[in-house]
C-alpha positions as CSV (number, residue, x, y, z in Angstrom):
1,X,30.0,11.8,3.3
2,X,27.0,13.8,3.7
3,X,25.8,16.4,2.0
4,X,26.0,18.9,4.7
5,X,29.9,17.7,5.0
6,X,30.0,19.2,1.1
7,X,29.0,23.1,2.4
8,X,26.2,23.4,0.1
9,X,23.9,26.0,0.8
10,X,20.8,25.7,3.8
11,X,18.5,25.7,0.5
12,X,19.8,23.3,-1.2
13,X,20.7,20.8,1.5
14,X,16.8,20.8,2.6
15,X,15.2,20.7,-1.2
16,X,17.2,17.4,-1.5
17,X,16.5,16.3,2.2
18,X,12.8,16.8,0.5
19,X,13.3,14.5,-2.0
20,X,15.1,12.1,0.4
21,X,18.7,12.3,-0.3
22,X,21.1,13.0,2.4
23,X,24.6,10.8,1.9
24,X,27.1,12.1,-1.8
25,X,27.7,9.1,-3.8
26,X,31.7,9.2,-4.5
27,X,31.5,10.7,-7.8
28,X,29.4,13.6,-5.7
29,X,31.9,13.3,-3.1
30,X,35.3,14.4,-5.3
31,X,33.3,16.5,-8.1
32,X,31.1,19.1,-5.9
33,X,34.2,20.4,-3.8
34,X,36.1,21.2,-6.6
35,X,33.7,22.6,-8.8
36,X,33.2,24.7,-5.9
37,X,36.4,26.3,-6.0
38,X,35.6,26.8,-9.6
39,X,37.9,23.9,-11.2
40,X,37.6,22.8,-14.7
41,X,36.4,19.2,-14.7
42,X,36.7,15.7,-16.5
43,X,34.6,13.0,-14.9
44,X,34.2,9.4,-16.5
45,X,31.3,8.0,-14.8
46,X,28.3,5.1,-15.4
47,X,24.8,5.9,-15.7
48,X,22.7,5.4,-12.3
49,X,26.4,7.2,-10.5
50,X,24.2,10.4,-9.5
51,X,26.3,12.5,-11.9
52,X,23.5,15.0,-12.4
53,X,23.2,16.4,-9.2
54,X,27.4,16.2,-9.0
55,X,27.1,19.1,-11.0
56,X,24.2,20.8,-10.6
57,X,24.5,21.3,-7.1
58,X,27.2,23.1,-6.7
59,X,27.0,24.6,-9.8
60,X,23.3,25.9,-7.9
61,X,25.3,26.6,-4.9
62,X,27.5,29.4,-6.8
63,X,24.3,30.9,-8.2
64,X,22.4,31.0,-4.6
65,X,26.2,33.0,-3.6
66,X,26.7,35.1,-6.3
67,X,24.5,37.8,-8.2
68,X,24.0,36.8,-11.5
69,X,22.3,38.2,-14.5
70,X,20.8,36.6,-18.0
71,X,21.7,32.6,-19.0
72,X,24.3,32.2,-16.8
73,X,24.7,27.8,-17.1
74,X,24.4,26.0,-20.1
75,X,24.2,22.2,-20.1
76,X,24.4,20.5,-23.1
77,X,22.8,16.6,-23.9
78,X,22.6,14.4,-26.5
79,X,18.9,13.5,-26.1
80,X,15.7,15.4,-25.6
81,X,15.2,12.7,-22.8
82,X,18.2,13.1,-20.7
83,X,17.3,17.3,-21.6
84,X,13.7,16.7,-20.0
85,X,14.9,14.6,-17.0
86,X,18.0,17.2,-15.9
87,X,15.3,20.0,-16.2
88,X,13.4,17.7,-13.8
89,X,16.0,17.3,-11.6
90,X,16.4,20.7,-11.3
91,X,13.0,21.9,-10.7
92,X,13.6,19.6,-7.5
93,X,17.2,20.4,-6.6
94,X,16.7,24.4,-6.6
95,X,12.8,24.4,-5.4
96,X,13.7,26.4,-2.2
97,X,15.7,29.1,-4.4
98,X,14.8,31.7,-7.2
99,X,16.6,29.8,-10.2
100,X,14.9,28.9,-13.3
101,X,15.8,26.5,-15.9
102,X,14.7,25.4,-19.5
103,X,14.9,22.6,-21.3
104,X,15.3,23.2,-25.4
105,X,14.8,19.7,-27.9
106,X,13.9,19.1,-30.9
107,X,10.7,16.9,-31.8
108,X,8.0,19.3,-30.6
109,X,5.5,21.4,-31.6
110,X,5.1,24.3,-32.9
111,X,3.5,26.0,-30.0
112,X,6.9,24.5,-27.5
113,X,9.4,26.3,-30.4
114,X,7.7,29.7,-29.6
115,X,7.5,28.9,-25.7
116,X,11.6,28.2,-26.0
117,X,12.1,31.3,-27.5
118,X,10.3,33.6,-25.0
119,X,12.1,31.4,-22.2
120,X,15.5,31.7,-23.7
121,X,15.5,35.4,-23.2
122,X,14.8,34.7,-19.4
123,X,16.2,31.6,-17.9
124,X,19.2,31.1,-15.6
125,X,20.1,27.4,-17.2
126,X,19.7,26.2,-20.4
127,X,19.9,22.3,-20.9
128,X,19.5,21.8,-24.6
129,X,20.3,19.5,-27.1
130,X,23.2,20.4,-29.7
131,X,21.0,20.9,-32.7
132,X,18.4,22.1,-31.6
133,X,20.3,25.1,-29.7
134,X,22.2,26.0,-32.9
135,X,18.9,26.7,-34.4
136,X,18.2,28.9,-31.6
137,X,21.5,30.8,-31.8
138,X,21.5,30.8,-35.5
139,X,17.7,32.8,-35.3
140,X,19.2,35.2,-32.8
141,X,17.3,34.2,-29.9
142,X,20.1,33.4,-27.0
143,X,22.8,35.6,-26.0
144,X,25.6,34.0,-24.0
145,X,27.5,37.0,-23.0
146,X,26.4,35.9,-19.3
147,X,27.7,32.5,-19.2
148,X,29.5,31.4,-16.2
149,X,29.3,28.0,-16.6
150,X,29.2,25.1,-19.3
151,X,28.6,21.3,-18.5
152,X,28.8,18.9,-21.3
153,X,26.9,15.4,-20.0
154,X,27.0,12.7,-21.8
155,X,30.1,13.8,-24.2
156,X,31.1,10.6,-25.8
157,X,27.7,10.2,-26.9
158,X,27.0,13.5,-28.2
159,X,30.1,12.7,-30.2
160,X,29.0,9.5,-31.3
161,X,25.6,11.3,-32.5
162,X,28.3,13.5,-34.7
163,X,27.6,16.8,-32.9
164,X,31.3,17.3,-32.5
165,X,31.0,20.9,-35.1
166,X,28.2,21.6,-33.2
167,X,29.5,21.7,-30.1
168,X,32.5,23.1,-31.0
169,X,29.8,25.9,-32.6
170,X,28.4,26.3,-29.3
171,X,31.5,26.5,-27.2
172,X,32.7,28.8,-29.2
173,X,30.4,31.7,-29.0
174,X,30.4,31.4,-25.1
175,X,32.7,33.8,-22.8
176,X,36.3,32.6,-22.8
177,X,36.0,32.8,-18.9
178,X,33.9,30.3,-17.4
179,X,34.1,27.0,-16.0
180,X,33.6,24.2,-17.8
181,X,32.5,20.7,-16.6
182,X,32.7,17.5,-19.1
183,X,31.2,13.9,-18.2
184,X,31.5,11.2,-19.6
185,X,31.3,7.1,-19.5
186,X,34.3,6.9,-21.7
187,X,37.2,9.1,-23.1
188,X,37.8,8.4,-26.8
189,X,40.6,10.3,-28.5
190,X,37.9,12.8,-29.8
191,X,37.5,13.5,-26.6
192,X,40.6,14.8,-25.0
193,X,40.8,16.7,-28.3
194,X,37.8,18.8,-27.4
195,X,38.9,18.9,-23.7
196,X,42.9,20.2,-24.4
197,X,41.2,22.9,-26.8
198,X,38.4,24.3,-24.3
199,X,39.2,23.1,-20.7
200,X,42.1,24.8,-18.3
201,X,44.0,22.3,-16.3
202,X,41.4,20.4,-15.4
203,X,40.4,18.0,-12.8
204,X,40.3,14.8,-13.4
205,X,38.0,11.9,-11.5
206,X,37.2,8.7,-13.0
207,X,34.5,6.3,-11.2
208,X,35.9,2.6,-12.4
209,X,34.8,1.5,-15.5
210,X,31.1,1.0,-16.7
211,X,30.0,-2.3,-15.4
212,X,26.4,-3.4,-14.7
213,X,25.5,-2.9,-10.9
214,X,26.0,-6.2,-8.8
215,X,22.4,-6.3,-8.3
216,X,21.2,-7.1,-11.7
217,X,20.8,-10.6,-12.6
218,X,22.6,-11.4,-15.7
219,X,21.1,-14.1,-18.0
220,X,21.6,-14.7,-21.9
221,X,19.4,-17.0,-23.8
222,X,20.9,-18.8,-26.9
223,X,18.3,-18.7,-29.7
224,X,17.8,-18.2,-33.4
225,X,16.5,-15.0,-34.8
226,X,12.9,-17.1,-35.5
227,X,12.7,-17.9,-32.3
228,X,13.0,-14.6,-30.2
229,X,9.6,-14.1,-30.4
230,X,8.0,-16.8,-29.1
231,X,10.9,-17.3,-26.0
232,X,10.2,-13.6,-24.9
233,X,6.2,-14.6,-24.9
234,X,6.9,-17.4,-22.7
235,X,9.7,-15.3,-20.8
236,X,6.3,-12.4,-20.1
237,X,4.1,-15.3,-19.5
238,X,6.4,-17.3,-16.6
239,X,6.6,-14.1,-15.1
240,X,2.9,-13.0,-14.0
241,X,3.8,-11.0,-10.8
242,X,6.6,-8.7,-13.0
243,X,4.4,-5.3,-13.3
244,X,7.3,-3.7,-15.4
245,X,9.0,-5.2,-18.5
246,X,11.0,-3.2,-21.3
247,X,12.5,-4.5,-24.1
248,X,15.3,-3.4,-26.2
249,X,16.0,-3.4,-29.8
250,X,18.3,-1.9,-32.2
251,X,15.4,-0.9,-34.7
252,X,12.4,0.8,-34.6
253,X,11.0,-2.1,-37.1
254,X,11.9,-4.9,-34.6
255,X,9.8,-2.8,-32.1
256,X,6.7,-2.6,-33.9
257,X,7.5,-6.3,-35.2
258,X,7.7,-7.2,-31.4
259,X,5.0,-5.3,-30.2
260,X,2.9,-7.1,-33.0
261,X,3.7,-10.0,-31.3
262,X,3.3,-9.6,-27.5
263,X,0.0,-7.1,-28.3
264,X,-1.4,-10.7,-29.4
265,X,-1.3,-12.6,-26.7
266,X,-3.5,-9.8,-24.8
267,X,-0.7,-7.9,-22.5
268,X,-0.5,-4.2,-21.8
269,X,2.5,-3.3,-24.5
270,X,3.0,-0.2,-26.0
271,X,6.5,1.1,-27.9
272,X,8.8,4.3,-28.3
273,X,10.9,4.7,-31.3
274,X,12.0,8.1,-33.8
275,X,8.7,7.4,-34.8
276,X,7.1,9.4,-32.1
277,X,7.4,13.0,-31.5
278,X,8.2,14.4,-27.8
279,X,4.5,14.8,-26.2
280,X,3.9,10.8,-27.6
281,X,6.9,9.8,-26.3
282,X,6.4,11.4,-23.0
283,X,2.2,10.0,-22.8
284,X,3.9,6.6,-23.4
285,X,6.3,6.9,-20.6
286,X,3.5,8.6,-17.9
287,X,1.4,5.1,-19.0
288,X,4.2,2.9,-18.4
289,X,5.2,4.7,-14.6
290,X,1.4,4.4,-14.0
291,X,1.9,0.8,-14.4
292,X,-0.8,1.2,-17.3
293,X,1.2,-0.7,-19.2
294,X,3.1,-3.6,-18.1
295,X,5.4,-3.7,-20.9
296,X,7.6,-1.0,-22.9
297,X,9.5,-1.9,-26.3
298,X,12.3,1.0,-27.4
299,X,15.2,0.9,-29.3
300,X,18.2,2.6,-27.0
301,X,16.7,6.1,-27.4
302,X,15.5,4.9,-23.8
303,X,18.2,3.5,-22.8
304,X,20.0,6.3,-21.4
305,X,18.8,9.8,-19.3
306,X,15.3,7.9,-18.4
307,X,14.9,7.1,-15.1
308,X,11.9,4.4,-14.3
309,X,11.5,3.4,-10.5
310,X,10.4,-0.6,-10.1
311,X,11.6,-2.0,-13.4
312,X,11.9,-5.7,-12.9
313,X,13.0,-6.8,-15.8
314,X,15.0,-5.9,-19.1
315,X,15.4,-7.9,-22.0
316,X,17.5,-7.3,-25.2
317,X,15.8,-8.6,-27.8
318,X,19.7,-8.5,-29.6
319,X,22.8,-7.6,-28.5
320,X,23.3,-3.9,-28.3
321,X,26.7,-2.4,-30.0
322,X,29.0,-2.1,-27.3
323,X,29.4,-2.8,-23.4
324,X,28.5,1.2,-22.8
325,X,25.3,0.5,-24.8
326,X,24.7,-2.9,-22.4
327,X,25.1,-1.4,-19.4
328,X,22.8,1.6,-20.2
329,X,20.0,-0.6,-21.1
330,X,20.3,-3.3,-18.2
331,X,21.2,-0.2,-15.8
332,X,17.3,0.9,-16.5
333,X,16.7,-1.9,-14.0
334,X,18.1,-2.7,-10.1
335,X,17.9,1.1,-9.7
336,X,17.8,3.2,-6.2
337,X,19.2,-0.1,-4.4
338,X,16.3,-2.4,-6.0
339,X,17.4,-5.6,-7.7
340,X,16.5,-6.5,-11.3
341,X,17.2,-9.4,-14.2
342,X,18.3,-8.6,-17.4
343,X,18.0,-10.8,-19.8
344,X,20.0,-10.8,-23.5
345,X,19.0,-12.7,-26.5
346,X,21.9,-14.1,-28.6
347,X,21.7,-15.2,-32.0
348,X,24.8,-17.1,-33.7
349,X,26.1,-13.9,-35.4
350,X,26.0,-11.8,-32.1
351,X,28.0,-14.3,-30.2
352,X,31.5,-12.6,-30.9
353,X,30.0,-8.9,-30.2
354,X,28.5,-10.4,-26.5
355,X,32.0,-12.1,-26.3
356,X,33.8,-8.7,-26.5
357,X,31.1,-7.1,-24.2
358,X,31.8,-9.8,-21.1
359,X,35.4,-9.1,-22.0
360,X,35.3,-5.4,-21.5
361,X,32.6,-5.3,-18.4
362,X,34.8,-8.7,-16.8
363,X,31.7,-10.7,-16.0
364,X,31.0,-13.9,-17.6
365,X,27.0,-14.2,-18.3
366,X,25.6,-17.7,-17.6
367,X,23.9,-18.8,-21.2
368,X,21.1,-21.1,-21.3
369,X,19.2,-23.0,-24.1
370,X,15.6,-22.2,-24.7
371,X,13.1,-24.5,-24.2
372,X,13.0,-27.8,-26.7
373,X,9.2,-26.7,-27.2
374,X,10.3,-23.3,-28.9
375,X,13.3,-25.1,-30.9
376,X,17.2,-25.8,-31.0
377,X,19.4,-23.2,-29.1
378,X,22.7,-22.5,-31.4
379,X,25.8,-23.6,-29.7
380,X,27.8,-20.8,-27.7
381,X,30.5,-20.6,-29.8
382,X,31.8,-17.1,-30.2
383,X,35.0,-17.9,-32.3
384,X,34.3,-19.7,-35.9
385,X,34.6,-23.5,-35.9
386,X,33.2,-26.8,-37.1
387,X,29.9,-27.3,-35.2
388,X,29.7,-29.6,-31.9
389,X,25.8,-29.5,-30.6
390,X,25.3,-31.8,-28.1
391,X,21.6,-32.8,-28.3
392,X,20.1,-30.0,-26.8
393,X,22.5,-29.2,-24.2
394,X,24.2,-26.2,-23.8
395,X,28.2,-26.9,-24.4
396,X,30.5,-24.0,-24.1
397,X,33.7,-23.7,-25.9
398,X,36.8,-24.3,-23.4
399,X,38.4,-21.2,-24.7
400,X,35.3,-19.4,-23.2
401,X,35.7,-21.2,-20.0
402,X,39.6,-21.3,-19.2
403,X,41.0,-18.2,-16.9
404,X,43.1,-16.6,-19.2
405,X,40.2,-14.4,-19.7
406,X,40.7,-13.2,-16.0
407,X,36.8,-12.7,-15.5
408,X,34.5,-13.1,-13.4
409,X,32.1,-15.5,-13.3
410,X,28.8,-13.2,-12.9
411,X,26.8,-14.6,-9.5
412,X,23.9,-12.9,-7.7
413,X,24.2,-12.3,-4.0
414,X,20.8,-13.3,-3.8
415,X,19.5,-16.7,-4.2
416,X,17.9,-16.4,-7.7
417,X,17.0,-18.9,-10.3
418,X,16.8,-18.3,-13.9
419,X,13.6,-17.9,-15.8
420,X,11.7,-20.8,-17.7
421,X,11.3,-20.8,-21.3
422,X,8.7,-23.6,-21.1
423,X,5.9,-21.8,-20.7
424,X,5.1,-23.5,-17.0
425,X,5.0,-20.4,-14.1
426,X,8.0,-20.8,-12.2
427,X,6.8,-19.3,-8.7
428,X,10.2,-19.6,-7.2
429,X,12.2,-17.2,-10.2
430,X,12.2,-13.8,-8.8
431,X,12.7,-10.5,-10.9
């Protein structure tokens, strides 16, 4: 369906004919109707679904109809990045009509506090993270008598980040009549809570389950925690034509560790952790979309509301803590119908957690031994038993392989072959 099929106003339809859009994605397709008619809404959907501008645009469509006064939309994130990036959106999505928008975080500057406070008192959207907004409101600088509309994106997360007071702080000094839009990868319990107390008969749409896109390459390396370092080296090395590598780990100390590491062997490698404030964070990023630097380490602060054209390749330098965690990072590659490889690193004591990830995404990842040259490759062997290594070769466990698992084994449509670990170029691997 197009977007013209979807009534949205003349405006709107050419900003994003502008920026090159023109068919909905289906989570566009069932949301922007019925938040037209002004529905509540619950929508479970993956990163990468176009779930920004499932909201925004009609939500922009009722403001281009309607005369409005003071704040009237407030969106609410759990990261300055994913705050920063909707803003962006925005600014694109409404260039053609007289909205403005605002994008309050934490992590800045002194001189960005005062400019959110002038703006607050001005601005028809507010995208803001929870914290960060609560100071606002607590120092009297945002009224909400105006608001029409209130999207919560991201909510698991923001729950998971324990802003579940906060929000409830928020939502409660807002209008009692407005719409209100939740989205969401998944819907714990905590959820529906929030969503029985402050949504009316809502709308429900759910886009399949998180799942990695079928054009990323799945790969997982076997390999000892003294080992990851030198395997990603010869991983970089084998592959000279990727310009754009990032790496994921769970701690900003593993990132500086690994950045120590790859900075040695004379690549283009720079990092983004807690450690950096905002305007770092956001030089880092302009250096690695420049392609000034071929290679970005973050722990998952990236891996979610960032979005990086021509990122060949992903690596997690350890297994992140769930499947919704996996398929944000791997989903920063293969994006805008591009392909990518993704590429996990698996110690012995991660083996169950990557176990219950293929379980809940139904893919089985092909796992490969690294390279003799950088050492011995633990056996995949994700339930506890006696030992069987076979000499170097990779043995899986039959319990692994038998169908009772009812997944699928994960394949590429295109005719790729898996990276070398033995420090020889591969010409033929593609990322």
């Amino acid at each position: 369906m197009t977007f013209k099929e979807l009534g949205l106003d003349d405006r709107i339809l050419e900003a994003i004919s502008y920026m090159g859009y023109d068919q909905a994605t289906p989570i566009q397709e069932k949301t922007i109707p019925e938040i037209i008619k002004g529905r509540d809404l619950i929508a479970c959907a993956q990163t990468g679904t176009g779930k920004t501008a499932a909201f925004m645009l009609p939500l922009l469509h009722k403001l281009t109809q309607q005369p409005h006064k003071g704040t009237s939309t407030l969106v609410i994130v759990p990261t300055r990045e994913l705050a920063l990036q909707i803003d962006q959106q925005i600014q694109g999505f409404a260039y053609f009509v007289q909205v403005s928008a605002i994008a309050v975080y934490g992590g800045g500057s002194g001189s960005e506090w005062e400019q959110q406070k002038k703006a607050l008192s001005n601005t028809d959207i507010i995208v803001a993270t929870p914290g960060k907004l609560i100071s606002h409101i607590n120092m009297g600088h945002v009224r909400f008598q105006d608001v029409k509309y209130l999207i919560l994106d991201e909510a698991d997360r923001m729950l998971d980040m324990g802003f579940y007071d906060d929000i409830k702080k928020i939502i409660d000094s807002l209008p009692k009549n407005r719409q209100t839009l939740m989205f969401s990868a998944t819907m714990p319990p905590k959820m529906r809570k929030l969503a029985k107390q402050y949504l009316t008969n809502p709308y429900e749409v759910s886009i399949a389950i998180s799942k990695p896109s079928e054009r990323v390459l799945q790969v997982a390396y076997l390999v000892n925690d003294g080992h990851k370092a030198a395997l990603i080296r010869n991983l970089i090395k084998n592959k000279p034509s990727v310009e754009s590598i990032i790496i994921f780990s769970s701690t900003k100390k593993s990132v500086n560790s690994i950045i120590r590491s790859i900075s040695g062997q004379g690549y283009q490698v720079e990092g983004i952790s807690s450690d950096l404030d905002q305007q770092q964070r956001e030089e880092v990023l302009n250096r690695f979309r420049a392609k000034q630097t071929r290679v970005l380490v973050a722990t998952d602060v990236l891996s979610r509301g960032i979005d990086i054209k021509d990122i060949h390749l992903v690596i997690n330098y350890n297994v992140p803590g769930d499947a919704e965690d996996y398929v944000h990072r791997i989903g920063r590659t293969a994006r805008a119908d591009a392909s990518g490889v993704a590429i996990t690193l698996i110690n012995e004591e991660e083996m169950r957690k990557f176990a219950a990830i293929e379980h809940l995404i139904e893919a089985e990842i092909t796992k490969l031994p690294i390279s003799a040259e950088i050492g011995e490759s633990p056996e995949w062997n994700p339930v506890k038993r006696k030992s069987r290594h076979t000499h170097g070769h990779l043995k899986t466990s039959k319990k692994h392989n038998n169908n009772r698992h009812q997944r699928k084994k994960h394949t590429s449509k295109s005719n790729k072959s898996y990276p070398k670990t033995d420090g020889k170029s591969d010409k033929n691997t593609k990322a």
